[in-house]
N, CA, C and O atoms as a Tinker XYZ file with bonds, in Angstrom:
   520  protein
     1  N      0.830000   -1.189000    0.000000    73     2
     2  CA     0.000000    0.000000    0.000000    64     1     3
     3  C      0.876000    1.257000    0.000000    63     2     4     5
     4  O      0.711000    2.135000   -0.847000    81     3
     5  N      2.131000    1.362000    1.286000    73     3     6
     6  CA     2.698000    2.693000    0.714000    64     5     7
     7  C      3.230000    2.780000   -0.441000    63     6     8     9
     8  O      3.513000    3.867000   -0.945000    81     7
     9  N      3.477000    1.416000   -1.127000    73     7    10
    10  CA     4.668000    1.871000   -2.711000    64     9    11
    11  C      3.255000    2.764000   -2.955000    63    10    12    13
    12  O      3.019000    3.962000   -2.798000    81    11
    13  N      2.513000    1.753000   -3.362000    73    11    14
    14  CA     1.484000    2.797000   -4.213000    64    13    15
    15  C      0.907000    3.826000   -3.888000    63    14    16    17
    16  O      0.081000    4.292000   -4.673000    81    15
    17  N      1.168000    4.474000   -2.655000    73    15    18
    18  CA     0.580000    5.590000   -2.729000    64    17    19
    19  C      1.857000    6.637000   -2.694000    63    18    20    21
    20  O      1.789000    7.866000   -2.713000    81    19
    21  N      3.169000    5.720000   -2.631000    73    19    22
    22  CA     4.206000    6.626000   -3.047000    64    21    23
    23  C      4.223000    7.238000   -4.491000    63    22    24    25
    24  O      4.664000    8.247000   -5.041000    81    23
    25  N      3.421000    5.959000   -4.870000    73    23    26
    26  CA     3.498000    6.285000   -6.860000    64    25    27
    27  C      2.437000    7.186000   -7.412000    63    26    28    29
    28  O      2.509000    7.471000   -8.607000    81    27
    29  N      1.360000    7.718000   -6.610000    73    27    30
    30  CA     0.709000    8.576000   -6.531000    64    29    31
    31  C      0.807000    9.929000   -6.491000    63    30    32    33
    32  O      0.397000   10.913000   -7.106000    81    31
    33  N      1.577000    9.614000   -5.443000    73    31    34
    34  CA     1.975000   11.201000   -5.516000    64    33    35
    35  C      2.949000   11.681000   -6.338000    63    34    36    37
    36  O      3.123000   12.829000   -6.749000    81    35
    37  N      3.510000   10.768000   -6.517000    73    35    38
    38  CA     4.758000   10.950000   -7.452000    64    37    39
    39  C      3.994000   11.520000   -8.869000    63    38    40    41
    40  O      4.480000   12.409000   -9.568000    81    39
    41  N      2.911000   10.943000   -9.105000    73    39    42
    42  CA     2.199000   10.925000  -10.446000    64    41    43
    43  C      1.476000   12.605000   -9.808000    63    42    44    45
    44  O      1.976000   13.652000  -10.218000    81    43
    45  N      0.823000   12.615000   -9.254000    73    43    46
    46  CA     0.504000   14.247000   -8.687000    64    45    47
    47  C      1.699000   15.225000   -8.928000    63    46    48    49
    48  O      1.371000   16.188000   -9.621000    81    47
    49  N      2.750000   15.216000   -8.605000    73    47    50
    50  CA     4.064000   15.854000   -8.504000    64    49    51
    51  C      4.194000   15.929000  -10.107000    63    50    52    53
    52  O      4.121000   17.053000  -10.606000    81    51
    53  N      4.332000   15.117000  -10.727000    73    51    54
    54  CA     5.169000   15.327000  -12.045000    64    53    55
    55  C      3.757000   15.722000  -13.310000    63    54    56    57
    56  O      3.842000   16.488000  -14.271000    81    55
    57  N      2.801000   15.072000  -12.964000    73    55    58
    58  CA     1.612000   15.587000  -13.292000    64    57    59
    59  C      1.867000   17.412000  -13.761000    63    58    60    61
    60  O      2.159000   17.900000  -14.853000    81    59
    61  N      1.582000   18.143000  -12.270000    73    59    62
    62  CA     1.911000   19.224000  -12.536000    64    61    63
    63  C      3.181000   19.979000  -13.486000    63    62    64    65
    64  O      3.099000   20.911000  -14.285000    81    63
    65  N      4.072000   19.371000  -13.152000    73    63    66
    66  CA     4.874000   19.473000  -14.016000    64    65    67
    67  C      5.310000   19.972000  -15.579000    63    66    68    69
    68  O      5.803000   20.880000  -16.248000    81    67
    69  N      4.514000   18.163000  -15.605000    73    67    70
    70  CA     4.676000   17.965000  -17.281000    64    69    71
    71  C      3.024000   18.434000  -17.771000    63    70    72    73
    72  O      2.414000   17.717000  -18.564000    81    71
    73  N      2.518000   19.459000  -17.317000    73    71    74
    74  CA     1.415000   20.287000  -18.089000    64    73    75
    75  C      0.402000   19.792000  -17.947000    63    74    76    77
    76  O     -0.316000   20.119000  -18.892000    81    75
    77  N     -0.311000   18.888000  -16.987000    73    75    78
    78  CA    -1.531000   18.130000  -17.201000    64    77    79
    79  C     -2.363000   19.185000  -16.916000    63    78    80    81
    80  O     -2.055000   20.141000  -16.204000    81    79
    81  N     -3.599000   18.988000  -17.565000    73    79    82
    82  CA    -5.043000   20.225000  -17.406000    64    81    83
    83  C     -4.987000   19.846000  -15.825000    63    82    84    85
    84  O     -4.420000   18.967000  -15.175000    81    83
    85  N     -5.939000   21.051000  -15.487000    73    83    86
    86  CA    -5.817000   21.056000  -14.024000    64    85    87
    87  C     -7.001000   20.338000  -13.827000    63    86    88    89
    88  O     -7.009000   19.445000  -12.980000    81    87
    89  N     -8.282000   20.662000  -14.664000    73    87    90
    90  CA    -9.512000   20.017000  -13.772000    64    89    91
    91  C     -9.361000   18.647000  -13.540000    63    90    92    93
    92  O     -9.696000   18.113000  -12.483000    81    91
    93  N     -8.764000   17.935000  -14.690000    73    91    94
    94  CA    -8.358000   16.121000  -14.342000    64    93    95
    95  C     -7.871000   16.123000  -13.299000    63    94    96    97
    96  O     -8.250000   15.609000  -12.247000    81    95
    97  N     -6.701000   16.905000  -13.618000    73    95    98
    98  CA    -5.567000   16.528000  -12.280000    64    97    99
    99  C     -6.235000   17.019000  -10.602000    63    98   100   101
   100  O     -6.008000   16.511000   -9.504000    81    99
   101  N     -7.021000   18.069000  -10.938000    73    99   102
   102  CA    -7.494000   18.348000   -9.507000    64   101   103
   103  C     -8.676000   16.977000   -9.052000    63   102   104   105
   104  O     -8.977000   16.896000   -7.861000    81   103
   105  N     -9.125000   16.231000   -9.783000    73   103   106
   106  CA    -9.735000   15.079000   -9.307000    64   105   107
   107  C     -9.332000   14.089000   -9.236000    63   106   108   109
   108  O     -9.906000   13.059000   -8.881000    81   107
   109  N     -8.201000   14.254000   -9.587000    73   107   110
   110  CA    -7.560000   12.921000   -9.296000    64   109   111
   111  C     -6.333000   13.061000   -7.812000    63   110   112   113
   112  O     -6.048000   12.038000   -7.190000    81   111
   113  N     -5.834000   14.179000   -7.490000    73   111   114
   114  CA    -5.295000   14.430000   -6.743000    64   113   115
   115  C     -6.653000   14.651000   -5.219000    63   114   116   117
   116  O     -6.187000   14.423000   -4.103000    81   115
   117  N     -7.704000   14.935000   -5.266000    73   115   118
   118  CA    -8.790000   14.583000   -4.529000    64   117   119
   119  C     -9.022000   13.160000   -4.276000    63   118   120   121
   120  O     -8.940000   12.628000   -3.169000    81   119
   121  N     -9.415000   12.384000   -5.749000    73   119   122
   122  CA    -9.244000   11.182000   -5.114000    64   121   123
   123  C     -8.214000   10.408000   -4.433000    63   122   124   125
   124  O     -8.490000    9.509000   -3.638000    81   123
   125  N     -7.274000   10.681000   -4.678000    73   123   126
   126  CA    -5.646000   10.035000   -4.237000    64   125   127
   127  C     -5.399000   10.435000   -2.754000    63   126   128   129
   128  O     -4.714000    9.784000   -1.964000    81   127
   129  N     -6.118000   11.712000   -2.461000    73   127   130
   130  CA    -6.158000   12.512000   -0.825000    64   129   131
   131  C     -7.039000   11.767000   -0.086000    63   130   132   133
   132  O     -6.867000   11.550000    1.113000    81   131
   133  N     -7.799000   11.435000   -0.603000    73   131   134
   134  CA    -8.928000   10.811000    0.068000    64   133   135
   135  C     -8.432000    9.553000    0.137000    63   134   136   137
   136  O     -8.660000    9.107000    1.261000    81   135
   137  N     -7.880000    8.806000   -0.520000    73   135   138
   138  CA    -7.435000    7.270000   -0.504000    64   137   139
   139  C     -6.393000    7.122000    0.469000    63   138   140   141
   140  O     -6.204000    6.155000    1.208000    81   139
   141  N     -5.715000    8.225000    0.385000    73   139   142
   142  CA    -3.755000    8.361000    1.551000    64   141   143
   143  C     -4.819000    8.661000    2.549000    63   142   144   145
   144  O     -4.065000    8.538000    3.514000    81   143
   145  N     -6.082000    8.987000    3.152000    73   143   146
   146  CA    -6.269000    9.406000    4.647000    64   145   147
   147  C     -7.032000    7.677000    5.121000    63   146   148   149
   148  O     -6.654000    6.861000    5.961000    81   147
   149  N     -8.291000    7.644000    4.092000    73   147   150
   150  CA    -8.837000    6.313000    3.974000    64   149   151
   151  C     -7.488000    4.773000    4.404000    63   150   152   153
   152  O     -7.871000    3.887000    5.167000    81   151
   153  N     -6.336000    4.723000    3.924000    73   151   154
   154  CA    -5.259000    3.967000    3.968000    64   153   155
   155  C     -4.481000    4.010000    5.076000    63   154   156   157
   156  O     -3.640000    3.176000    5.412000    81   155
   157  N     -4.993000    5.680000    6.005000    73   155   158
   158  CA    -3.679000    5.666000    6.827000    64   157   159
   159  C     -2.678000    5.984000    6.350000    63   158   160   161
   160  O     -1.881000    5.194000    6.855000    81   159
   161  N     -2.156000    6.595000    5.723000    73   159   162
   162  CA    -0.661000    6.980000    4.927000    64   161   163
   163  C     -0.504000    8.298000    4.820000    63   162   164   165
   164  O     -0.390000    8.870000    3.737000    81   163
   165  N     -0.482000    9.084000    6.371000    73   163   166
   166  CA    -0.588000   10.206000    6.836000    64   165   167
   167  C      1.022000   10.788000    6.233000    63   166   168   169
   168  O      1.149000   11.924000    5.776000    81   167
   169  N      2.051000    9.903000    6.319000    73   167   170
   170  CA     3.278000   10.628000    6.274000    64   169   171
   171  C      3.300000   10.893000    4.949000    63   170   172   173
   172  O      3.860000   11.966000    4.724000    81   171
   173  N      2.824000   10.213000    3.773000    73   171   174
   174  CA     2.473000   10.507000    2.254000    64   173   175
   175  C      1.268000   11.492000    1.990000    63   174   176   177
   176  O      1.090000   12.137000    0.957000    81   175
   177  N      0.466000   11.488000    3.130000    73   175   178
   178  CA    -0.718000   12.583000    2.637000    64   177   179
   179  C      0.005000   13.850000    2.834000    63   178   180   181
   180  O      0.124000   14.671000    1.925000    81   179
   181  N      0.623000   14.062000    4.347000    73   179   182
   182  CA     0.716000   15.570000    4.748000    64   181   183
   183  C      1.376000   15.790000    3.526000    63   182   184   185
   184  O      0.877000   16.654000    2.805000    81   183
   185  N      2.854000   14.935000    2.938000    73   183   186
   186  CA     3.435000   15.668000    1.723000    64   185   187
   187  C      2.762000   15.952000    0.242000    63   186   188   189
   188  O      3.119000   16.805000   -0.570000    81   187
   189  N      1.750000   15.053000    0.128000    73   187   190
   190  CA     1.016000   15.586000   -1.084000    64   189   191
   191  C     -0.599000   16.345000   -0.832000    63   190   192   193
   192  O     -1.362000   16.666000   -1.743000    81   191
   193  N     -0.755000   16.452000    0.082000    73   191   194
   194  CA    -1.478000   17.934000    0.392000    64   193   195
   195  C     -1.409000   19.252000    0.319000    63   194   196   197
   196  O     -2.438000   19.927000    0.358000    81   195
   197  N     -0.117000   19.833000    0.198000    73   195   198
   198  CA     0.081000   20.639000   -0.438000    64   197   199
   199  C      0.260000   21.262000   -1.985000    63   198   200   201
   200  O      0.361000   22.437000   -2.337000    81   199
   201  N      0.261000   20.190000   -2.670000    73   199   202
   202  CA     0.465000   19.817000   -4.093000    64   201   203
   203  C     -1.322000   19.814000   -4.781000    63   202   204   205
   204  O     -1.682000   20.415000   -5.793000    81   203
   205  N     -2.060000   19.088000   -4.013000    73   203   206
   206  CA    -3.265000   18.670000   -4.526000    64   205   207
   207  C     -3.854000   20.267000   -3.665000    63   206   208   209
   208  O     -4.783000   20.614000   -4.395000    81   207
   209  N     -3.798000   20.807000   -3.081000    73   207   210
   210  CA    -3.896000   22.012000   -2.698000    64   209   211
   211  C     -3.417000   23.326000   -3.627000    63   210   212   213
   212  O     -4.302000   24.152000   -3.850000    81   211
   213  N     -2.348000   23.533000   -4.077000    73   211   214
   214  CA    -1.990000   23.885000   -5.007000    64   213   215
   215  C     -2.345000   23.916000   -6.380000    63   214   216   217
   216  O     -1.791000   24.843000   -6.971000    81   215
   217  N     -3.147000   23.151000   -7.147000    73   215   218
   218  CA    -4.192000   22.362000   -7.639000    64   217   219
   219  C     -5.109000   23.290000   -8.216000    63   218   220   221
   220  O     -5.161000   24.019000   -9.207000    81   219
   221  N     -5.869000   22.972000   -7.152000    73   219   222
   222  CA    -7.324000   23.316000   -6.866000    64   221   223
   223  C     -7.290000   25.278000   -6.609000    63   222   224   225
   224  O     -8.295000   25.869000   -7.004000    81   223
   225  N     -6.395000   25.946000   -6.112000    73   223   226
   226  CA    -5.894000   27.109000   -6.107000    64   225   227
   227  C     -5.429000   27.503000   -7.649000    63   226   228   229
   228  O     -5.697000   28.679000   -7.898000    81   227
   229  N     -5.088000   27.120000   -8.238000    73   227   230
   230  CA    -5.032000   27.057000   -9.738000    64   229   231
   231  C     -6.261000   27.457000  -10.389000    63   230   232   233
   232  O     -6.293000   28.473000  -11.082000    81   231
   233  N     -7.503000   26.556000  -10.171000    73   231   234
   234  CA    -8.621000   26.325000  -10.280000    64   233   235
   235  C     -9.413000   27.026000   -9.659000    63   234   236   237
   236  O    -10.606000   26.937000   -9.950000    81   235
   237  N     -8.885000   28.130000   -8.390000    73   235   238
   238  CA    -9.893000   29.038000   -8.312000    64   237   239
   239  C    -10.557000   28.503000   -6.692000    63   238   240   241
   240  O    -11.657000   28.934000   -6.347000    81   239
   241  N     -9.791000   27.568000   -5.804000    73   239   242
   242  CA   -10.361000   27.086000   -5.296000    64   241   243
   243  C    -10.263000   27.955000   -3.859000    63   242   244   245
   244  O    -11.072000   27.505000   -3.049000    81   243
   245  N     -9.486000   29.077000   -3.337000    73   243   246
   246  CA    -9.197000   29.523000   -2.802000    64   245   247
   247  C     -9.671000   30.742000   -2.412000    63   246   248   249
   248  O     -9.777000   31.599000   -3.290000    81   247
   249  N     -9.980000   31.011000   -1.293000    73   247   250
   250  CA   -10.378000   32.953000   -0.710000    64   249   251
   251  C     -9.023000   33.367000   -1.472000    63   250   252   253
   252  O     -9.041000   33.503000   -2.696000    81   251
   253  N     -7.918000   33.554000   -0.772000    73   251   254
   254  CA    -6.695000   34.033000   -1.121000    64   253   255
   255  C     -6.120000   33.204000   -2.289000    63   254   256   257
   256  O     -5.590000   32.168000   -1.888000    81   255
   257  N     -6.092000   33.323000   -3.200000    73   255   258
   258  CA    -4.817000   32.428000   -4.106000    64   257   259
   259  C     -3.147000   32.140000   -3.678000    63   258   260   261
   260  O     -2.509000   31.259000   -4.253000    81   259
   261  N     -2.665000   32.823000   -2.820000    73   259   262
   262  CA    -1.539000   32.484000   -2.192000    64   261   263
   263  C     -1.830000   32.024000   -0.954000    63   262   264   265
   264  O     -0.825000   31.920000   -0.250000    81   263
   265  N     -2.629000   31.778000   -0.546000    73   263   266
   266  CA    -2.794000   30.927000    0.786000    64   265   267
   267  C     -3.399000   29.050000    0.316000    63   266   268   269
   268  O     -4.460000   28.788000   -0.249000    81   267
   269  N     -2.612000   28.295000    0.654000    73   267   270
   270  CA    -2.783000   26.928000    0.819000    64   269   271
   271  C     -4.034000   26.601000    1.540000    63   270   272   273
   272  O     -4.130000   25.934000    2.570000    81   271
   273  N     -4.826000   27.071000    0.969000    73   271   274
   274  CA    -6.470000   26.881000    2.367000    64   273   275
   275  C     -7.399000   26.732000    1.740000    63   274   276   277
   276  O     -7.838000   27.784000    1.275000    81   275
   277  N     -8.458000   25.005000    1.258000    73   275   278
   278  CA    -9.428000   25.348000    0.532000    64   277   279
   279  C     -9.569000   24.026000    0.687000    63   278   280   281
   280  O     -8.935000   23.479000    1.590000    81   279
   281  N    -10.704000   23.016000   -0.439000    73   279   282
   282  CA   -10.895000   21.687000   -0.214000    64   281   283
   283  C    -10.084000   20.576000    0.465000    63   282   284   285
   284  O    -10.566000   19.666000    1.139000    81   283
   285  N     -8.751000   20.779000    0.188000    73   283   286
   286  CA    -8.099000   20.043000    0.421000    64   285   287
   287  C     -7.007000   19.840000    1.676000    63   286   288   289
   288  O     -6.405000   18.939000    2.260000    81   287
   289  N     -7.178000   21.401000    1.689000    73   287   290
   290  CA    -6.469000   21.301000    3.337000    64   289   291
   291  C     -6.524000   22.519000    3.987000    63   290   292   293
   292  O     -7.118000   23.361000    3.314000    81   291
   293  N     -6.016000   23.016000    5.324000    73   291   294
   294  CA    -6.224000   24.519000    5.929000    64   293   295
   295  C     -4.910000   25.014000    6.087000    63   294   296   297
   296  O     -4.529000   24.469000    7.122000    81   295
   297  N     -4.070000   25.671000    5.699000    73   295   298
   298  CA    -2.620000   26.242000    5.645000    64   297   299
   299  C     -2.591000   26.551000    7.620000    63   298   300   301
   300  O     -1.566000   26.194000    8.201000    81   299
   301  N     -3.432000   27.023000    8.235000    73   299   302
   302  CA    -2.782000   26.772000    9.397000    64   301   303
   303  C     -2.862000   25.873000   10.238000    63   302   304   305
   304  O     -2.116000   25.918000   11.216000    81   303
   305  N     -3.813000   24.790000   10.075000    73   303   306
   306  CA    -3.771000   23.891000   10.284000    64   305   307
   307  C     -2.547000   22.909000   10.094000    63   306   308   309
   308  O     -2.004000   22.362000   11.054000    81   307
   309  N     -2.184000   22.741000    8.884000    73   307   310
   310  CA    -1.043000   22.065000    8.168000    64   309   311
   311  C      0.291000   22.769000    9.470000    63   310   312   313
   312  O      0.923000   22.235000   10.381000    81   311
   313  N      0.241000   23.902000    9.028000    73   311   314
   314  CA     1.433000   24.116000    9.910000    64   313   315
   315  C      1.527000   24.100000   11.281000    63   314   316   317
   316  O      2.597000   24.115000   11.890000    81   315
   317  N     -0.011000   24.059000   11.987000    73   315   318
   318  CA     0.329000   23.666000   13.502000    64   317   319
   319  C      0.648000   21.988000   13.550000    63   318   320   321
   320  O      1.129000   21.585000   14.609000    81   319
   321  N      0.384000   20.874000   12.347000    73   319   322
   322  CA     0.918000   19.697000   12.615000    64   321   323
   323  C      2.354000   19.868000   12.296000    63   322   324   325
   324  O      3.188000   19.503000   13.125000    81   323
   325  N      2.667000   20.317000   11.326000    73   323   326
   326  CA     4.007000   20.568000   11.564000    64   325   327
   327  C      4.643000   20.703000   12.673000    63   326   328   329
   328  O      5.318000   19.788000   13.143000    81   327
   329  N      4.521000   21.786000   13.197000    73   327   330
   330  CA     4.728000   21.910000   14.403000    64   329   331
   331  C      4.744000   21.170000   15.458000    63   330   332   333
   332  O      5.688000   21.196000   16.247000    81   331
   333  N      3.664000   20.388000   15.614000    73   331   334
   334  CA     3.189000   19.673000   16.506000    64   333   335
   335  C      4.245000   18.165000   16.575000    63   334   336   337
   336  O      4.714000   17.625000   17.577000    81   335
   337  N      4.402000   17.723000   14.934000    73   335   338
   338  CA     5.550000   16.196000   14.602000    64   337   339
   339  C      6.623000   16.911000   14.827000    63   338   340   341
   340  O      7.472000   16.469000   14.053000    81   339
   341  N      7.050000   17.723000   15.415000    73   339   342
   342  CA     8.404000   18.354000   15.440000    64   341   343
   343  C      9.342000   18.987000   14.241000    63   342   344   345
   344  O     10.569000   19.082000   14.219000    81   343
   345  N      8.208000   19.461000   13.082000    73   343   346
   346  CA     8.592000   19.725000   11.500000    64   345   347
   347  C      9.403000   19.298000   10.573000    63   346   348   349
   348  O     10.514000   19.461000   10.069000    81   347
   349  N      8.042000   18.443000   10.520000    73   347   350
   350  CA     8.010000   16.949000    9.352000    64   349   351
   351  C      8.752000   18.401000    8.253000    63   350   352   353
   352  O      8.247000   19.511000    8.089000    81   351
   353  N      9.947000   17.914000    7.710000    73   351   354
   354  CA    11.164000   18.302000    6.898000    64   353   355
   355  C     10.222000   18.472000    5.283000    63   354   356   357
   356  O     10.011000   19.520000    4.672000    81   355
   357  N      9.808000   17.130000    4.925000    73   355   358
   358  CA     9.280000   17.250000    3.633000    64   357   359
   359  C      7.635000   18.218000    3.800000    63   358   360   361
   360  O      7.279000   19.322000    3.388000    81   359
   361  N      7.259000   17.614000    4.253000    73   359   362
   362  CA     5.814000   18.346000    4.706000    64   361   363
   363  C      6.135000   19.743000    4.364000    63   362   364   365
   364  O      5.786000   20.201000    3.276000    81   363
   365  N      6.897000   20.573000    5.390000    73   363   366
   366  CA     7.094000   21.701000    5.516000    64   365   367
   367  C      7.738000   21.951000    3.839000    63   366   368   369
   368  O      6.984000   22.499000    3.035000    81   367
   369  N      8.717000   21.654000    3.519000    73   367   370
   370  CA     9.478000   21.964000    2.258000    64   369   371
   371  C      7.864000   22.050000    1.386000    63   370   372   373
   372  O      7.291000   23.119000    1.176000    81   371
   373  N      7.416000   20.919000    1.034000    73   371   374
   374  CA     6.519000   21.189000   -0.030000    64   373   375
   375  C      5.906000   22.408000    0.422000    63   374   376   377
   376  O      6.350000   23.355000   -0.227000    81   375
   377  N      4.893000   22.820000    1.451000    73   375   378
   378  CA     4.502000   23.756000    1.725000    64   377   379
   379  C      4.684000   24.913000    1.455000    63   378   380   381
   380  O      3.719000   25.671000    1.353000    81   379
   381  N      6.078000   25.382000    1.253000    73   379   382
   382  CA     6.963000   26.006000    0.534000    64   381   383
   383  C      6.769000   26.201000   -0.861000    63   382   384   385
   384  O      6.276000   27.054000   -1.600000    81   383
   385  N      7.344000   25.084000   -0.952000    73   383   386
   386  CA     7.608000   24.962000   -2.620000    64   385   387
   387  C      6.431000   25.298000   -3.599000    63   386   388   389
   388  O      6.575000   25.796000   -4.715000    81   387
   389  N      4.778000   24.815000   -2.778000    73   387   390
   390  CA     3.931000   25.324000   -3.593000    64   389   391
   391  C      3.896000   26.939000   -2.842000    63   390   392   393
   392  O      4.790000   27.534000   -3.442000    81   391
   393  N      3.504000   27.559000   -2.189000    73   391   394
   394  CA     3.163000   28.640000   -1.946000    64   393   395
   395  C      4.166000   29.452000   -2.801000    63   394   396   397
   396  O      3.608000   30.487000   -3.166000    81   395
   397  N      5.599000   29.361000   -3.316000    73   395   398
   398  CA     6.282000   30.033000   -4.043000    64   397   399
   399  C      5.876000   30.257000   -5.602000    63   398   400   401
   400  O      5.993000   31.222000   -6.357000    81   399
   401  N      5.269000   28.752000   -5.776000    73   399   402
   402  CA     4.458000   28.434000   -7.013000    64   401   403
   403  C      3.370000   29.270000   -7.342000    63   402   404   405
   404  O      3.203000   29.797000   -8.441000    81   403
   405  N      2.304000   29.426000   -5.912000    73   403   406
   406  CA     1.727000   30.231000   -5.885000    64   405   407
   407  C      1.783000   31.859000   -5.868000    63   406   408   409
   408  O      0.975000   32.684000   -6.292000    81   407
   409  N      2.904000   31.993000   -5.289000    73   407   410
   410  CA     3.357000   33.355000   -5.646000    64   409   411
   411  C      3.547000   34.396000   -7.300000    63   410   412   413
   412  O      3.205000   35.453000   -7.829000    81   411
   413  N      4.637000   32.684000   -7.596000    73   411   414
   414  CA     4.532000   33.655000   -9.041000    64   413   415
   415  C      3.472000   33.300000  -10.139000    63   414   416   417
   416  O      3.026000   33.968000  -11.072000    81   415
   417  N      3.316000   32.519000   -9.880000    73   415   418
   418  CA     1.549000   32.311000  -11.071000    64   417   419
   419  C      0.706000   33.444000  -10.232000    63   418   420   421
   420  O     -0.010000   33.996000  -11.068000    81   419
   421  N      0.502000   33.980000   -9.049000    73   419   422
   422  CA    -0.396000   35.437000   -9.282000    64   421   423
   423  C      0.200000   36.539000   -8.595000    63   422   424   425
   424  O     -0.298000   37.351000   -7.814000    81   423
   425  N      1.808000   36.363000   -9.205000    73   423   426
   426  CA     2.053000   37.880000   -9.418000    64   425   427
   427  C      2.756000   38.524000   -7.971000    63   426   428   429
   428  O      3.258000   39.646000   -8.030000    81   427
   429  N      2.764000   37.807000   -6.761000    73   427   430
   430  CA     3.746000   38.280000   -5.779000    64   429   431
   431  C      4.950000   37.798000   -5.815000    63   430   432   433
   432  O      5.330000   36.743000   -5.309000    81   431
   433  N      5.421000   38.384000   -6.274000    73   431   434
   434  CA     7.183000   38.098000   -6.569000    64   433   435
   435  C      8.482000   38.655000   -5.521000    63   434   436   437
   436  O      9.674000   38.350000   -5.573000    81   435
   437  N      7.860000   39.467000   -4.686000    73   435   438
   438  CA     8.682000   39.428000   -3.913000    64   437   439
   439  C      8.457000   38.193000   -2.463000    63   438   440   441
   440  O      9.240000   37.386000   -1.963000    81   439
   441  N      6.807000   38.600000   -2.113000    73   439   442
   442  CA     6.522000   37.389000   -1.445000    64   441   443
   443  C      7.364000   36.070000   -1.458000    63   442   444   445
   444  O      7.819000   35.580000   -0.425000    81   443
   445  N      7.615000   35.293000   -3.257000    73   443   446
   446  CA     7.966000   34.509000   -3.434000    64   445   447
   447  C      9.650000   34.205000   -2.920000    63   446   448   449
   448  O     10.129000   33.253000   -2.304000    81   447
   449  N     10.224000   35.353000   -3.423000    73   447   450
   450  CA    11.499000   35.387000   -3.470000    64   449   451
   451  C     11.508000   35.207000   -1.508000    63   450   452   453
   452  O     12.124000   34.351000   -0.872000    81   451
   453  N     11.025000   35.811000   -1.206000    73   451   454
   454  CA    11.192000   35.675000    0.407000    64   453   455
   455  C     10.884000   34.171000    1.128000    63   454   456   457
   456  O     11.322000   33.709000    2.181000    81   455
   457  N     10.079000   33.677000    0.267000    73   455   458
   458  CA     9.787000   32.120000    0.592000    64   457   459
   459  C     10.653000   31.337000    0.087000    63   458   460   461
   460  O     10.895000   30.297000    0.700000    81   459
   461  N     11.398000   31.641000   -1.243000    73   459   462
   462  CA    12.169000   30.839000   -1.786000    64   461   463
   463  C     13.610000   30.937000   -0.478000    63   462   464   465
   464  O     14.039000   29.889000    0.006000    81   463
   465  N     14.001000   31.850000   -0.201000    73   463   466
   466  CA    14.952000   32.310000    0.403000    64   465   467
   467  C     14.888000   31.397000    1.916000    63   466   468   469
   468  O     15.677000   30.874000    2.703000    81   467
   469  N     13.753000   31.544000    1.785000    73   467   470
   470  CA    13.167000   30.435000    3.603000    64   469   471
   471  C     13.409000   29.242000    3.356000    63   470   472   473
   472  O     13.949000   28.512000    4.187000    81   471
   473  N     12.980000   28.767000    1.941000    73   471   474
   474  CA    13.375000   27.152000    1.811000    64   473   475
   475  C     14.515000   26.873000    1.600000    63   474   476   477
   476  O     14.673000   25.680000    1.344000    81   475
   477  N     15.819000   27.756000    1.598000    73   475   478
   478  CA    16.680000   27.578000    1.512000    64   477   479
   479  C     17.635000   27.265000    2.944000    63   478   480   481
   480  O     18.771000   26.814000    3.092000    81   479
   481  N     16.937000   27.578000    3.574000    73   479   482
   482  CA    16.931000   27.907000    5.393000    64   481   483
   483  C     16.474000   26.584000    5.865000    63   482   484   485
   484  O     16.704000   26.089000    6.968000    81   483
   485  N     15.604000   25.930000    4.613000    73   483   486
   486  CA    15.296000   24.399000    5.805000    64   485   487
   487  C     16.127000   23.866000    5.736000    63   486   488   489
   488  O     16.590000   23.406000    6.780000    81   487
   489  N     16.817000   23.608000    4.438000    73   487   490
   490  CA    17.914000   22.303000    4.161000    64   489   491
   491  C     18.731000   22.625000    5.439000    63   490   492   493
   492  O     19.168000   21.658000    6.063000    81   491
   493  N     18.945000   23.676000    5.826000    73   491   494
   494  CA    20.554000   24.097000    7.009000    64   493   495
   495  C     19.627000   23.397000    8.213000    63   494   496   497
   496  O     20.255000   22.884000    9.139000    81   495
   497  N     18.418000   23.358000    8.245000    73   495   498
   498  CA    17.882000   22.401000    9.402000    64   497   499
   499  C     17.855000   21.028000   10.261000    63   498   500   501
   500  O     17.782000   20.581000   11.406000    81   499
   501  N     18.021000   20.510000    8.238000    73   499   502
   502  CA    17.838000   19.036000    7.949000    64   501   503
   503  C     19.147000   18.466000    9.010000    63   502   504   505
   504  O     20.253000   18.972000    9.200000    81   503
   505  N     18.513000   17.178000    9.614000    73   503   506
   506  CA    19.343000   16.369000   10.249000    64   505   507
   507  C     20.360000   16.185000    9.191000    63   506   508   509
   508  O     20.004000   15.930000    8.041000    81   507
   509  N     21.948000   16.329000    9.603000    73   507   510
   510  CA    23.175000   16.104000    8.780000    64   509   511
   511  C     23.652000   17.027000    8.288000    63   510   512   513
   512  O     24.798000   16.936000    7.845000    81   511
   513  N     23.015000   18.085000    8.211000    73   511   514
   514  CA    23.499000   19.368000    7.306000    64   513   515
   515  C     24.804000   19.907000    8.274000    63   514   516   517
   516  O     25.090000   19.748000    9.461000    81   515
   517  N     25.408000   20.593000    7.190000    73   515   518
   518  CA    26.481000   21.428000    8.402000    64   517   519
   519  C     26.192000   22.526000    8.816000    63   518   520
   520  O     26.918000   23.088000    9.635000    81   519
């Protein structure tokens, strides 16, 4: 069960990527969210919750378009579990990585640059780093 829902997300991840329309991809990244909570495969959901969140914000799914907060998950929510697992490394990174996404698809570019600059700040976090 986790390969495959590793291969899921993986397919969500590169999905975006390689240009897929969003409305498919936003239902299929719904269904795949719903299957990682249904499965138990919390440490694969928190990281592709932000992605399938990202998504759907594309799509309009959002009060704010730079805020991670809408069907699929609550941006402060997300980050008080963070918080809470002692900040799950990938979790947090994606979190990142889309909100920067989100930045420059509508146009806050400095926002972004300031987030990009933060994710550069986790790696020095990461267990092993120097």
């Amino acid at each position: 069960v986790e390969s495959a829902m590793w291969s899921v997300s993986q397919y969500m991840c590169n999905s975006i990527v390689a240009g897929k329309a969003l409305k498919p991809l936003a239902v299929d990244c719904m269904t795949y969210i719903e299957q990682m909570r249904t499965l138990k495969q919390d440490y694969i959901l928190h990281q592709s919750l932000p992605f399938a969140q990202g998504v759907l914000n594309l799509l309009g799914d959002a009060e704010d378009p730079l805020k991670l907060s809408g069907s699929a998950m609550v941006e402060e929510d997300f980050l008080a579990m963070i918080e809470s697992s002692g900040g799950q490394f990938w979790s947090s990174l994606h979190l990142q990585i889309f909100k920067s996404m989100m930045c420059s698809f509508f146009g806050d570019f400095e926002q972004g640059a300031k987030l990009a600059l933060e994710r550069g700040d986790v790696y020095e976090k990461k267990n092993g780093s120097p």
